[in-house]
HTML snippet that shows the backbone in 3Dmol.js (N, CA, C, O; Angstrom):
<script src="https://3Dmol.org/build/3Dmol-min.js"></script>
<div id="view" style="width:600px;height:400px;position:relative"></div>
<script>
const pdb = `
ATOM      1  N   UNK A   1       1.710  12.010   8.623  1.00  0.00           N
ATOM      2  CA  UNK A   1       1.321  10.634   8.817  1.00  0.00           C
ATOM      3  C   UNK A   1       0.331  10.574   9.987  1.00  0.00           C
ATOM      4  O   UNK A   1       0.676  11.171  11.007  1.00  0.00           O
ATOM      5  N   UNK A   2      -0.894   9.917   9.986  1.00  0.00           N
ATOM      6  CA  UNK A   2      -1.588  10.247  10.594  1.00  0.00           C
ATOM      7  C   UNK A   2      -1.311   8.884  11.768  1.00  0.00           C
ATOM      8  O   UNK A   2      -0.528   7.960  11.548  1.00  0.00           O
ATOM      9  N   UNK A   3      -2.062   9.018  12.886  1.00  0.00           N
ATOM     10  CA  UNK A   3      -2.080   7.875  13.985  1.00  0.00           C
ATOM     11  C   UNK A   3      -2.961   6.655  13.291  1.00  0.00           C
ATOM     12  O   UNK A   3      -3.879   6.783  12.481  1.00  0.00           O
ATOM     13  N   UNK A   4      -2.375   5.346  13.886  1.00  0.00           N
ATOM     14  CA  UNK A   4      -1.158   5.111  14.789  1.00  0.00           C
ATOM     15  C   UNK A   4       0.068   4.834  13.597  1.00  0.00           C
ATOM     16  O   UNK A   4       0.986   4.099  13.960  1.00  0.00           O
ATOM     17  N   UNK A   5       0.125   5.415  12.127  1.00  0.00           N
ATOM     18  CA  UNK A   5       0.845   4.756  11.541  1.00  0.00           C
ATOM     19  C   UNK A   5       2.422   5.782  11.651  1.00  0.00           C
ATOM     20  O   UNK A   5       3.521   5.627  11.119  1.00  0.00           O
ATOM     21  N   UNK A   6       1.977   6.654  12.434  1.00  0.00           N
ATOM     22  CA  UNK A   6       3.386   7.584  12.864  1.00  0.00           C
ATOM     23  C   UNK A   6       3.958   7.148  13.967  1.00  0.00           C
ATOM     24  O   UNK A   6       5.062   7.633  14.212  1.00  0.00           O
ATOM     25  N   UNK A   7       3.450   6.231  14.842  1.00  0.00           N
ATOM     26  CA  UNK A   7       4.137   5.596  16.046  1.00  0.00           C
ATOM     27  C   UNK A   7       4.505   3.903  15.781  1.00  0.00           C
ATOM     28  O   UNK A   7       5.011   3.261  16.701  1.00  0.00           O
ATOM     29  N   UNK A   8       4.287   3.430  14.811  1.00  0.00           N
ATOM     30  CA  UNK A   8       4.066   1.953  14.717  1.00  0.00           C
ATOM     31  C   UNK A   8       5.998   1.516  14.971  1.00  0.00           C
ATOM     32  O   UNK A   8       7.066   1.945  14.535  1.00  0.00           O
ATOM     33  N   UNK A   9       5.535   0.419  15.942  1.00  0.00           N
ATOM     34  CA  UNK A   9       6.589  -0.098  16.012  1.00  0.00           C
ATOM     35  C   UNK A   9       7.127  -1.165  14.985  1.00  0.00           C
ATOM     36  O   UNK A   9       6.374  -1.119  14.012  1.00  0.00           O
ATOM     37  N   UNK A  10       8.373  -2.355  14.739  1.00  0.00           N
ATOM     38  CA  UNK A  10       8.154  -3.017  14.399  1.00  0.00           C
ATOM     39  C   UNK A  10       7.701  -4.273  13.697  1.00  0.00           C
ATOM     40  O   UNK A  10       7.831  -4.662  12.537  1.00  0.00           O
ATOM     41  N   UNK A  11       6.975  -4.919  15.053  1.00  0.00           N
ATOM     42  CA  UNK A  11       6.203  -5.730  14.885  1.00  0.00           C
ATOM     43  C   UNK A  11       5.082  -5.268  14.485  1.00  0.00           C
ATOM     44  O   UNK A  11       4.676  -5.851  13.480  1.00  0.00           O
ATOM     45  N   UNK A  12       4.385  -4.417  14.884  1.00  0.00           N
ATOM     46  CA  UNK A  12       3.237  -3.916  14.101  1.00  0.00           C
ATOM     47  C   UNK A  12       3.195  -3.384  12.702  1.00  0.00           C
ATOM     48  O   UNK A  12       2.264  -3.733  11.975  1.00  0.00           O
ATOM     49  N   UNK A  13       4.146  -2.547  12.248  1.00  0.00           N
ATOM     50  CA  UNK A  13       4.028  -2.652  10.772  1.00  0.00           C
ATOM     51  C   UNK A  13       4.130  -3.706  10.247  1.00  0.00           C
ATOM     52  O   UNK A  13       3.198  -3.860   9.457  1.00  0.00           O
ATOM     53  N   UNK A  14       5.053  -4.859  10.286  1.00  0.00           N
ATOM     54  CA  UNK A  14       4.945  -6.312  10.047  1.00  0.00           C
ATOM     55  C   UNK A  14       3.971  -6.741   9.848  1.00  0.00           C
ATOM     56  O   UNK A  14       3.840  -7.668   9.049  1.00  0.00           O
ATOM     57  N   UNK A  15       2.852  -6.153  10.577  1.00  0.00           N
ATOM     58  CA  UNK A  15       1.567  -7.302  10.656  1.00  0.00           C
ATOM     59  C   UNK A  15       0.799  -6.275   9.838  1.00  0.00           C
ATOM     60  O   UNK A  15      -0.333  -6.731   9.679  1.00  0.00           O
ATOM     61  N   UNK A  16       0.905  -5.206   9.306  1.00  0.00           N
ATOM     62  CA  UNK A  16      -0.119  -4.421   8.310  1.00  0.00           C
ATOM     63  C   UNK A  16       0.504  -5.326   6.678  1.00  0.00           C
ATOM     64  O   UNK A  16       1.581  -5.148   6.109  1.00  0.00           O
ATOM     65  N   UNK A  17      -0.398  -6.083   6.370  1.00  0.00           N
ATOM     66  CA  UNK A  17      -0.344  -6.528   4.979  1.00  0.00           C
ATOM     67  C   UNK A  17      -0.940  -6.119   3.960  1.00  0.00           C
ATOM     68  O   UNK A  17      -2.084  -5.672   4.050  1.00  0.00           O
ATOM     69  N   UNK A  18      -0.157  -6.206   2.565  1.00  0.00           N
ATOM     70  CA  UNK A  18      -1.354  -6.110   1.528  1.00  0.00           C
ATOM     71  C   UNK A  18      -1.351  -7.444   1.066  1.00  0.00           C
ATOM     72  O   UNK A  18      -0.534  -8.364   1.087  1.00  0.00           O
ATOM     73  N   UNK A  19      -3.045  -7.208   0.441  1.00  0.00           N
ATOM     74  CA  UNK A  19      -3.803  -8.555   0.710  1.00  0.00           C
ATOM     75  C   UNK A  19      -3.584  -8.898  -0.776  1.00  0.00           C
ATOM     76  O   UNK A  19      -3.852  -8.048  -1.625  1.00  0.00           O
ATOM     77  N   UNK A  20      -3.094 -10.145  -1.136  1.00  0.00           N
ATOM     78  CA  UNK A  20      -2.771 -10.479  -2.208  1.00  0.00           C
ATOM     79  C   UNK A  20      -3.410 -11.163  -3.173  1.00  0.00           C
ATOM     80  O   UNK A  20      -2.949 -11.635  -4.212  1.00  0.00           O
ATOM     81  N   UNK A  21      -4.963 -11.188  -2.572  1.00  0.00           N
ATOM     82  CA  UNK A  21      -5.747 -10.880  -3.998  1.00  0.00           C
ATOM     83  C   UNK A  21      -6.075  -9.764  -4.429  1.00  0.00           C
ATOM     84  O   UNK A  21      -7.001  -9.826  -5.237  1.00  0.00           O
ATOM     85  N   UNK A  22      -5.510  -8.284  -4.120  1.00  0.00           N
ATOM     86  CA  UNK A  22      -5.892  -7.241  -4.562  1.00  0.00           C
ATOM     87  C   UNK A  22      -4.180  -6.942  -5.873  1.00  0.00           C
ATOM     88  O   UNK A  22      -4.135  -5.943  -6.592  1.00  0.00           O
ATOM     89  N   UNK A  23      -3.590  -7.493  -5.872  1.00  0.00           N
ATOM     90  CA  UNK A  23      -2.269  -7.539  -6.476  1.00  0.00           C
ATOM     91  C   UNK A  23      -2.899  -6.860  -8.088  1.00  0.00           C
ATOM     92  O   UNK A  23      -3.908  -7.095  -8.754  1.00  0.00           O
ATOM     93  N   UNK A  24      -2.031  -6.177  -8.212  1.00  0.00           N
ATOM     94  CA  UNK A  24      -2.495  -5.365 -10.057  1.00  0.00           C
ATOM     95  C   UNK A  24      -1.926  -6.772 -10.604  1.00  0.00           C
ATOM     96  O   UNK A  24      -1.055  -7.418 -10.022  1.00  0.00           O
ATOM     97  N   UNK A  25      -2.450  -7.086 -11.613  1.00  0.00           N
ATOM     98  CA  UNK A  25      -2.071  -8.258 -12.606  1.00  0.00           C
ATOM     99  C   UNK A  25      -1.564  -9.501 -12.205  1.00  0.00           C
ATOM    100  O   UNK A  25      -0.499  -9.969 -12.608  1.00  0.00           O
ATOM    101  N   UNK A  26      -2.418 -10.095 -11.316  1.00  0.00           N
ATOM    102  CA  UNK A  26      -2.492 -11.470 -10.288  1.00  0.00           C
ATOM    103  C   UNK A  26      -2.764 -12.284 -11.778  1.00  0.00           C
ATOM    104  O   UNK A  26      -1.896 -13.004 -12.271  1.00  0.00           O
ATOM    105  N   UNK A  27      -3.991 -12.077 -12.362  1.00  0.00           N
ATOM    106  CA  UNK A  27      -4.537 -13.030 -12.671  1.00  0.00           C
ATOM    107  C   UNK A  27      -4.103 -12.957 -14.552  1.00  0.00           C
ATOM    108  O   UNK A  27      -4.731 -13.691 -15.316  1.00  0.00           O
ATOM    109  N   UNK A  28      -3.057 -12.056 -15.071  1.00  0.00           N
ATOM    110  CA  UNK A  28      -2.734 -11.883 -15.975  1.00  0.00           C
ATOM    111  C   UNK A  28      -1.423 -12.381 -16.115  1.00  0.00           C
ATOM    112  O   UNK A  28      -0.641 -12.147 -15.193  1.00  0.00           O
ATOM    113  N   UNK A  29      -0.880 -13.270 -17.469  1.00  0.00           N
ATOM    114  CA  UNK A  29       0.254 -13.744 -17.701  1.00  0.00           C
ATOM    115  C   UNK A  29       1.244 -12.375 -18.431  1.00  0.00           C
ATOM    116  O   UNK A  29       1.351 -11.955 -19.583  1.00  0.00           O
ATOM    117  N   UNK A  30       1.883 -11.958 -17.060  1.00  0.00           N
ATOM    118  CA  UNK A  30       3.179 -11.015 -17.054  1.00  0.00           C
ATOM    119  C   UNK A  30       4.337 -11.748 -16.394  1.00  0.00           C
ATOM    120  O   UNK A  30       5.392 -11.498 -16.978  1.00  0.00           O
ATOM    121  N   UNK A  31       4.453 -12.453 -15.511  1.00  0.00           N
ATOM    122  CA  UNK A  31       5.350 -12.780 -15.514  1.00  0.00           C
ATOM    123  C   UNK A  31       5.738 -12.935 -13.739  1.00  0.00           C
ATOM    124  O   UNK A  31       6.553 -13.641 -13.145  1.00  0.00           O
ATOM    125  N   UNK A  32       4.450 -11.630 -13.138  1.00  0.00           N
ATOM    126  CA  UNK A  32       5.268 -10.828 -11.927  1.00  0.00           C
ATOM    127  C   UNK A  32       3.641 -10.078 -11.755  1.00  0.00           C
ATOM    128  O   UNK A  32       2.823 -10.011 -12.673  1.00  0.00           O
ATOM    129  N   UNK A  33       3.449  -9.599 -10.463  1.00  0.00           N
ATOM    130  CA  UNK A  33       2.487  -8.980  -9.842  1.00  0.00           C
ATOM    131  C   UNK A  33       2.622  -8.011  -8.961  1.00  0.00           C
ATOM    132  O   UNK A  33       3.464  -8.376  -8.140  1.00  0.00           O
ATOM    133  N   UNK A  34       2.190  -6.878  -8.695  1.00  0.00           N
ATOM    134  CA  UNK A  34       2.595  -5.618  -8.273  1.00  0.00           C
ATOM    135  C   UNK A  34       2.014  -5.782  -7.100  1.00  0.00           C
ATOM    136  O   UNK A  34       0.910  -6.327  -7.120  1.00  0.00           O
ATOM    137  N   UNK A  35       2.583  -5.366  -5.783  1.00  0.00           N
ATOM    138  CA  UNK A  35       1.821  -5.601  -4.408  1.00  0.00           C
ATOM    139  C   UNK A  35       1.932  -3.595  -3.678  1.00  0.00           C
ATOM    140  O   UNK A  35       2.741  -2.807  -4.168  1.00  0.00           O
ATOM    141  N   UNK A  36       1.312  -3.334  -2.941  1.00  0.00           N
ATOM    142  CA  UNK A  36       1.907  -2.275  -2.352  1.00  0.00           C
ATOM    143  C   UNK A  36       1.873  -2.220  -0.797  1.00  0.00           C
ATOM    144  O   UNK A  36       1.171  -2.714   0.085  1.00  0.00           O
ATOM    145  N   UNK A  37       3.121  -1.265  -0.876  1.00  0.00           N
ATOM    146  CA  UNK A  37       3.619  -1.443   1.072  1.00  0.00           C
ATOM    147  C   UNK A  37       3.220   0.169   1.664  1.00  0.00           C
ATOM    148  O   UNK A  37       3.342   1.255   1.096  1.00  0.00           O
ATOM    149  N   UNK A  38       2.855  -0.067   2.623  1.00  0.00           N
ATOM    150  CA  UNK A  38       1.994   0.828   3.430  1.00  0.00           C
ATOM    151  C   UNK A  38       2.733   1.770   4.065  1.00  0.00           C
ATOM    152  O   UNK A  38       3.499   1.070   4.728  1.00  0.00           O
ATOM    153  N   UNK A  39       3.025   2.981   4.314  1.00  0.00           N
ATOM    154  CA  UNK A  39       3.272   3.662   4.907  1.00  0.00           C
ATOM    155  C   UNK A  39       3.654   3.530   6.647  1.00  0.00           C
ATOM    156  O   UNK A  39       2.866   2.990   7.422  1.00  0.00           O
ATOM    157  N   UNK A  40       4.565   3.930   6.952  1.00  0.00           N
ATOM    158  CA  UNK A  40       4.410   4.017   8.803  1.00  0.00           C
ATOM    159  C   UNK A  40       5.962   3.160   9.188  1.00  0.00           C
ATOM    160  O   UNK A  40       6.880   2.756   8.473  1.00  0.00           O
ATOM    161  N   UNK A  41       5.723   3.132  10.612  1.00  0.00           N
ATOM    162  CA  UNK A  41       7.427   2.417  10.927  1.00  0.00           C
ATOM    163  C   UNK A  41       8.249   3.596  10.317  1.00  0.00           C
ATOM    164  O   UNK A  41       7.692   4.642   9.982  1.00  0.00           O
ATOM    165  N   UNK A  42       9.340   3.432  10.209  1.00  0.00           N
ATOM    166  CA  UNK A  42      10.235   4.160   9.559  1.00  0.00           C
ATOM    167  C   UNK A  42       9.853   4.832   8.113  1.00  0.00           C
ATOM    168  O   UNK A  42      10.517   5.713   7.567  1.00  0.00           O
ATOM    169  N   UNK A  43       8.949   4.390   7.726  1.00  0.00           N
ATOM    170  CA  UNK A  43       8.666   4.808   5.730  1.00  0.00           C
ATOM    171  C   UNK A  43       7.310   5.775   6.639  1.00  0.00           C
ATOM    172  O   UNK A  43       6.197   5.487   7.077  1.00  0.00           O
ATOM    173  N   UNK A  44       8.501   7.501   6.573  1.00  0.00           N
ATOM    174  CA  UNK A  44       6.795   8.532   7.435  1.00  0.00           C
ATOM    175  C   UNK A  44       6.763   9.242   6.361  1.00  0.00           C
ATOM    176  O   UNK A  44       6.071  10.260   6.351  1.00  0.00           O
ATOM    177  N   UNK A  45       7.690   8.763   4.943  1.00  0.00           N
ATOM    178  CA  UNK A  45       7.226  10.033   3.622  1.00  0.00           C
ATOM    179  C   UNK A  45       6.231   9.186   2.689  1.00  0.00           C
ATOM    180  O   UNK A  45       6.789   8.455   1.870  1.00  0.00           O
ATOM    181  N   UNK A  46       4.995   9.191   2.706  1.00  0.00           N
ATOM    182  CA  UNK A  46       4.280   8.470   2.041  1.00  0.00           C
ATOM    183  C   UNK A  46       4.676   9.283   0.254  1.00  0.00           C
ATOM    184  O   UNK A  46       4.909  10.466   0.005  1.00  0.00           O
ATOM    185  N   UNK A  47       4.615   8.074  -0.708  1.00  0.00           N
ATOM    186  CA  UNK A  47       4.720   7.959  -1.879  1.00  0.00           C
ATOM    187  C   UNK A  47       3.831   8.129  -2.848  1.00  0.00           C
ATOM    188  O   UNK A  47       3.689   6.938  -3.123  1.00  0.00           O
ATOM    189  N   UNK A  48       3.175   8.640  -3.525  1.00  0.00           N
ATOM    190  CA  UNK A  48       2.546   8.585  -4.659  1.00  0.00           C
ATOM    191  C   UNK A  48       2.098   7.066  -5.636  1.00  0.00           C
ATOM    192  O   UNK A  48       3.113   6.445  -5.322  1.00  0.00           O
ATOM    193  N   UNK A  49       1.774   6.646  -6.025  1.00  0.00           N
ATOM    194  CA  UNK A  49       2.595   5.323  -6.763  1.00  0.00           C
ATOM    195  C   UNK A  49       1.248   5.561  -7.795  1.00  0.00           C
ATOM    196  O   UNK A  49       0.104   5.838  -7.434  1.00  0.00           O
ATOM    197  N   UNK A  50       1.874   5.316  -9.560  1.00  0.00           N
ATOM    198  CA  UNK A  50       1.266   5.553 -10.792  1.00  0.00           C
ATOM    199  C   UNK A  50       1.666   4.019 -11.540  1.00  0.00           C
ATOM    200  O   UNK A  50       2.697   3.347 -11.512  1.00  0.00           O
ATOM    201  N   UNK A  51       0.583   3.859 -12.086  1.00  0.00           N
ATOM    202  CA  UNK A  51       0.995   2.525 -12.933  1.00  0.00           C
ATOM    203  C   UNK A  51       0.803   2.836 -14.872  1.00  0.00           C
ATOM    204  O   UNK A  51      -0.210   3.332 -15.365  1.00  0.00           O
ATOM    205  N   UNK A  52       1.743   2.501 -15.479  1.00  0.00           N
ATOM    206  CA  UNK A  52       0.704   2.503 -17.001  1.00  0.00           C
ATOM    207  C   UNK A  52       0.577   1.543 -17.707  1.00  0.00           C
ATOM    208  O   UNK A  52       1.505   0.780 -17.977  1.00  0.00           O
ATOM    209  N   UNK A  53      -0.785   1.406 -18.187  1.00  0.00           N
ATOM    210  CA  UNK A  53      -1.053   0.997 -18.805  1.00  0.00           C
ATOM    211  C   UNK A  53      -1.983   0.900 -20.046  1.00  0.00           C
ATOM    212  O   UNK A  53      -3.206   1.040 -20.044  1.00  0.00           O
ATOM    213  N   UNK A  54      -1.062   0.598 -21.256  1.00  0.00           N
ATOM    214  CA  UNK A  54      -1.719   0.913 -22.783  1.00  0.00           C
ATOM    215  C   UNK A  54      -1.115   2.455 -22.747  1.00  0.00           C
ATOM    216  O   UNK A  54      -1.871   3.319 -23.191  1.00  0.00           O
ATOM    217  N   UNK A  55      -0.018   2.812 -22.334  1.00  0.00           N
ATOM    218  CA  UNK A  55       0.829   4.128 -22.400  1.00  0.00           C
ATOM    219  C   UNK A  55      -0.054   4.893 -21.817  1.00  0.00           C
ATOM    220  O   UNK A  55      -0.126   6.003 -22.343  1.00  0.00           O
ATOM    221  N   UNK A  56      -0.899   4.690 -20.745  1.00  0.00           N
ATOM    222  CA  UNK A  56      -1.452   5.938 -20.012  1.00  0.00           C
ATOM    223  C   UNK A  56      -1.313   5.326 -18.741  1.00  0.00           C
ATOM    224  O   UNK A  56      -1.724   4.284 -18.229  1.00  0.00           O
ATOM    225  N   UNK A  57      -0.350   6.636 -18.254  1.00  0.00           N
ATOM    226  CA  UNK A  57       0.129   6.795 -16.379  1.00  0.00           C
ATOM    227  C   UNK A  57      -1.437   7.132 -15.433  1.00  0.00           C
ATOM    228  O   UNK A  57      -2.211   8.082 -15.544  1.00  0.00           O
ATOM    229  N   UNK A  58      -1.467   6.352 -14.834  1.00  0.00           N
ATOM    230  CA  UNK A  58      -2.840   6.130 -13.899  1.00  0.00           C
ATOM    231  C   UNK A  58      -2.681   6.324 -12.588  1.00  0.00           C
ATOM    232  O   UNK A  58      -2.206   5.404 -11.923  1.00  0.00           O
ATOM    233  N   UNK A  59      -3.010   7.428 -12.029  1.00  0.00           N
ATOM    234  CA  UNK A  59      -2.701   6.834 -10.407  1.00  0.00           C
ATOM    235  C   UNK A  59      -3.381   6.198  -9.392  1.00  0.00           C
ATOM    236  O   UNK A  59      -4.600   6.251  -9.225  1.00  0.00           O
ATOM    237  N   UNK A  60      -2.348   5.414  -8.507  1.00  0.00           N
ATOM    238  CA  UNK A  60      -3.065   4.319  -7.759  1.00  0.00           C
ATOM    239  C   UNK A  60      -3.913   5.150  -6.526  1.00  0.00           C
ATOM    240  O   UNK A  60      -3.226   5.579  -5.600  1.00  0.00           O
ATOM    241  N   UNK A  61      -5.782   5.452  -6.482  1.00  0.00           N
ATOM    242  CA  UNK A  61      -5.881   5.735  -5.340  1.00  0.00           C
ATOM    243  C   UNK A  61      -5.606   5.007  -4.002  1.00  0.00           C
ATOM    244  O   UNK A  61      -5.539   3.783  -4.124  1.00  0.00           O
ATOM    245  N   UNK A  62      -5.497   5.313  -3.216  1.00  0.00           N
ATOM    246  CA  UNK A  62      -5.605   4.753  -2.068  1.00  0.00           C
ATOM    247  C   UNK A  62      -6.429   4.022  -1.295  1.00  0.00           C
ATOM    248  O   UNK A  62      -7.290   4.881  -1.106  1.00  0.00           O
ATOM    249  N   UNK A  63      -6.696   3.354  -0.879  1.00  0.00           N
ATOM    250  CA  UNK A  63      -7.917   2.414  -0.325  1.00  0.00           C
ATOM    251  C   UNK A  63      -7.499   1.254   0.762  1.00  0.00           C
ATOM    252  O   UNK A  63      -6.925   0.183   0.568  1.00  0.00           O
ATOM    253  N   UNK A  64      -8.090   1.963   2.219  1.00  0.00           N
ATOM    254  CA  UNK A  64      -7.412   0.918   2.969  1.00  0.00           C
ATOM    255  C   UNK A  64      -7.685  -0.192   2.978  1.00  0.00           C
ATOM    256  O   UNK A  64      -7.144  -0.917   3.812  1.00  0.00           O
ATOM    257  N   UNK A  65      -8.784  -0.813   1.894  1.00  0.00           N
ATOM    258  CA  UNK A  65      -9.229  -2.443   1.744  1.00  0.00           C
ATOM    259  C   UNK A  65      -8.043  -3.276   0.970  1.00  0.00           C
ATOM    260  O   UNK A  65      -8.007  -4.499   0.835  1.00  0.00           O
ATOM    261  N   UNK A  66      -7.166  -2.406   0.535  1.00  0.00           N
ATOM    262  CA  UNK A  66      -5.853  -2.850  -0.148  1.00  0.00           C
ATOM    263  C   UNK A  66      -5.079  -3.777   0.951  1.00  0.00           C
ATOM    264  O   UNK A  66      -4.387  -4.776   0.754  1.00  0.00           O
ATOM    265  N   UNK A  67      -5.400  -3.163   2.096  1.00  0.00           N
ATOM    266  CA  UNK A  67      -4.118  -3.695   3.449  1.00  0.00           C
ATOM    267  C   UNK A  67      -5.581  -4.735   4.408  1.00  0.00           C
ATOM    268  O   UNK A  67      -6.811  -4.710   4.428  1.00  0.00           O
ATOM    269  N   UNK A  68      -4.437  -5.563   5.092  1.00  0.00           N
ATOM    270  CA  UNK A  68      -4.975  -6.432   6.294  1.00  0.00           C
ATOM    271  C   UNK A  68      -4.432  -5.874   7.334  1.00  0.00           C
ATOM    272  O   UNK A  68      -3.233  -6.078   7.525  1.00  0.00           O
ATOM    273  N   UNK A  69      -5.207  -5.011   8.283  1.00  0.00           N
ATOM    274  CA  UNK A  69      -4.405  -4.063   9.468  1.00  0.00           C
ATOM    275  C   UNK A  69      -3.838  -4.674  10.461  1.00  0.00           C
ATOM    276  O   UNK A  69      -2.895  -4.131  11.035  1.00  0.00           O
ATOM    277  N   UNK A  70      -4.294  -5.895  10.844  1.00  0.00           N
ATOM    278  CA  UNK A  70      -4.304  -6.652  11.950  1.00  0.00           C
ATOM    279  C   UNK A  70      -4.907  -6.152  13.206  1.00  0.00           C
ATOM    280  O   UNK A  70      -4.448  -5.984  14.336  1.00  0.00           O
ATOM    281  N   UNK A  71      -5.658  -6.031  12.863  1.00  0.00           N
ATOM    282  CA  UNK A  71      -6.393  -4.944  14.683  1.00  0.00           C
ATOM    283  C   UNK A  71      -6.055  -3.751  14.907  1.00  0.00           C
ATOM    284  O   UNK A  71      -6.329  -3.262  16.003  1.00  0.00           O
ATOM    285  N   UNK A  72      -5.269  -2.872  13.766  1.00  0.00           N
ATOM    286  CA  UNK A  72      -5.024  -1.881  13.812  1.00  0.00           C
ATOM    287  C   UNK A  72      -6.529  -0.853  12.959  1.00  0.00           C
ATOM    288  O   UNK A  72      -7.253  -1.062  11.986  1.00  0.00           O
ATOM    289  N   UNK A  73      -6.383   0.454  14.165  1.00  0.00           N
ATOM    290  CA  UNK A  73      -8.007   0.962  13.522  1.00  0.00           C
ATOM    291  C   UNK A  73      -7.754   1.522  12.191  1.00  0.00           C
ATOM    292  O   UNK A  73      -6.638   2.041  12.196  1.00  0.00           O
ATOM    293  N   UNK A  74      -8.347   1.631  11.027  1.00  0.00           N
ATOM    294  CA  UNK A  74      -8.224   1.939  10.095  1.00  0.00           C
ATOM    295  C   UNK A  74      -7.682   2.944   9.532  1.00  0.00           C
ATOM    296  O   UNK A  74      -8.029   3.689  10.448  1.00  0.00           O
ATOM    297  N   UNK A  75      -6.869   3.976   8.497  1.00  0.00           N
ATOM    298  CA  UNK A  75      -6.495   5.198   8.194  1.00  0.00           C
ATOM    299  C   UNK A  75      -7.561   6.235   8.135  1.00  0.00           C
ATOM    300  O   UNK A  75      -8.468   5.667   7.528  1.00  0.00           O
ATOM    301  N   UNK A  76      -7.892   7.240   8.378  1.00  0.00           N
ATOM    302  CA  UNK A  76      -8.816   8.225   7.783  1.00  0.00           C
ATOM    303  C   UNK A  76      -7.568   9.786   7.365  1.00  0.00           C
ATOM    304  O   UNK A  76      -7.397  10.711   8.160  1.00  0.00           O
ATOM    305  N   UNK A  77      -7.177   9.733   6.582  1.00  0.00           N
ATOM    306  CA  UNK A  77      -6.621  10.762   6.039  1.00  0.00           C
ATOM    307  C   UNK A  77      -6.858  11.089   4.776  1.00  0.00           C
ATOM    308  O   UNK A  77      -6.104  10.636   3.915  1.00  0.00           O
ATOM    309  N   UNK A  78      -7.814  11.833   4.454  1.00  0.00           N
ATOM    310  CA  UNK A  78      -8.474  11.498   3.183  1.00  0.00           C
ATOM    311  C   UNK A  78      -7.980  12.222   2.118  1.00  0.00           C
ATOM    312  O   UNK A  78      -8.042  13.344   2.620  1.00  0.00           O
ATOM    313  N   UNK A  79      -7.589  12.374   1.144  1.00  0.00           N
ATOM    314  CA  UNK A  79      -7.135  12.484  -0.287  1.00  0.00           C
ATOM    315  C   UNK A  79      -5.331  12.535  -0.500  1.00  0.00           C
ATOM    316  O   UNK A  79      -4.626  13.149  -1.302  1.00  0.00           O
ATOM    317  N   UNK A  80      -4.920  11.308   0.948  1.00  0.00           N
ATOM    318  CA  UNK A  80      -3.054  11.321   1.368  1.00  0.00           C
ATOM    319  C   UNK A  80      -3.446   9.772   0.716  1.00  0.00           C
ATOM    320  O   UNK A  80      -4.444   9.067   0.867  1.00  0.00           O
ATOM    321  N   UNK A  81      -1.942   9.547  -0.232  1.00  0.00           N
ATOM    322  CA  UNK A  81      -1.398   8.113  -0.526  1.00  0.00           C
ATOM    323  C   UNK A  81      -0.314   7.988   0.716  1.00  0.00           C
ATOM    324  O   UNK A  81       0.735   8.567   0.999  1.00  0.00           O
ATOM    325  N   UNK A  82      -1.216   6.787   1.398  1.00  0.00           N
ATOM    326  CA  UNK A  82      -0.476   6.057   3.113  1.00  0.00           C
ATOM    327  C   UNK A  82       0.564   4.559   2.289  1.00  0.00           C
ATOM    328  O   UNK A  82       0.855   3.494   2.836  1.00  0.00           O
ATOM    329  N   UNK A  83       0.933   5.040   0.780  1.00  0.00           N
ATOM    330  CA  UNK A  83       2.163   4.271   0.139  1.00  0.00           C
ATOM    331  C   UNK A  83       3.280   4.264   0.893  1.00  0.00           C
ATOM    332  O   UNK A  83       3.288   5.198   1.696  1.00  0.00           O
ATOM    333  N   UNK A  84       4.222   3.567   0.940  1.00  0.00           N
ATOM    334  CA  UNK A  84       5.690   3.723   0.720  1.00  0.00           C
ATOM    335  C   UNK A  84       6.733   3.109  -0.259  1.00  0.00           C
ATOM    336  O   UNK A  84       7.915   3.357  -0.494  1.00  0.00           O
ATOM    337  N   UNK A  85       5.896   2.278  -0.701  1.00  0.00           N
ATOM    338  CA  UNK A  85       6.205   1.753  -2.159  1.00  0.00           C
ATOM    339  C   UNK A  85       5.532   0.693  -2.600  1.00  0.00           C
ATOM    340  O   UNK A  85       4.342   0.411  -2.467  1.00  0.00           O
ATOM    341  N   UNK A  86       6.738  -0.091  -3.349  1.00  0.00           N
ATOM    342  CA  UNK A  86       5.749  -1.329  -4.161  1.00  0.00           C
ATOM    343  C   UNK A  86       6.728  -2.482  -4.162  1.00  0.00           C
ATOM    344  O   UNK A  86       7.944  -2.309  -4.073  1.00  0.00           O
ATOM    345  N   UNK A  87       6.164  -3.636  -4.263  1.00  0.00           N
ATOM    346  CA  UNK A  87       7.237  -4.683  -4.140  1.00  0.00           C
ATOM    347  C   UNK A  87       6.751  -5.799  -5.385  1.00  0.00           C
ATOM    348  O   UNK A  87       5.541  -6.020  -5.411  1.00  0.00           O
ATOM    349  N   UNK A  88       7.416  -6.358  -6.186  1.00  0.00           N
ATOM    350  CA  UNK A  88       7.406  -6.701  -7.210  1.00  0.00           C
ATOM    351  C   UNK A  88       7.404  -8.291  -6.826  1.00  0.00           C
ATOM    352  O   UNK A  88       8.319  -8.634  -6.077  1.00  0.00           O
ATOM    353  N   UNK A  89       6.269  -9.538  -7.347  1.00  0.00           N
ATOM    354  CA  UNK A  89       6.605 -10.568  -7.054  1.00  0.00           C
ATOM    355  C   UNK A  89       6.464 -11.386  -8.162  1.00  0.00           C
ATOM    356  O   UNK A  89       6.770 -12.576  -8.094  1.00  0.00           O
TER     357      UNK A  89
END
`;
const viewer = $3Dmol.createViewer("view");
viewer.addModel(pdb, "pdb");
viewer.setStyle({}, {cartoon: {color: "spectrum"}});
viewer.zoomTo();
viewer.render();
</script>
């Protein structure tokens, strides 16, 4: 896990969001919209995360424009998913 998301306290992971117009299937009638949660704080085993669709497993790259850091400097760990999961809304 790279800095600062291996030291984050708290309140600071709190304030790393994903931004919820990037949500997989916001704007599609399912029912429910897929969000993803960021790595760091306590979650230091970052996750993989695959979606399918039309029966083909896709994986989600990574992209820190997914998250709102809050003044936190950006990830550079390049070809690591900084996932820890997904939260269903």
């Amino acid at each position: 896990m790279p800095e600062p998301f291996n030291t984050l306290g708290y309140d600071q992971y709190r304030d790393v969001q994903f931004r919820g117009d990037r949500s997989f299937w916001i704007n599609e009638k399912r029912g429910f919209a897929l969000d993803l949660l960021h790595a760091g704080f306590i979650y230091e085993m970052p996750v993989e995360i695959n979606v399918v669709e039309d029966g083909i497993v896709k994986p989600v790259t990574y992209d820190p424009g997914f998250f709102d850091f809050a003044g936190l400097p950006l990830p550079s760990w390049p070809g690591a998913p900084l996932f820890s999961g997904i939260r269903l809304r």
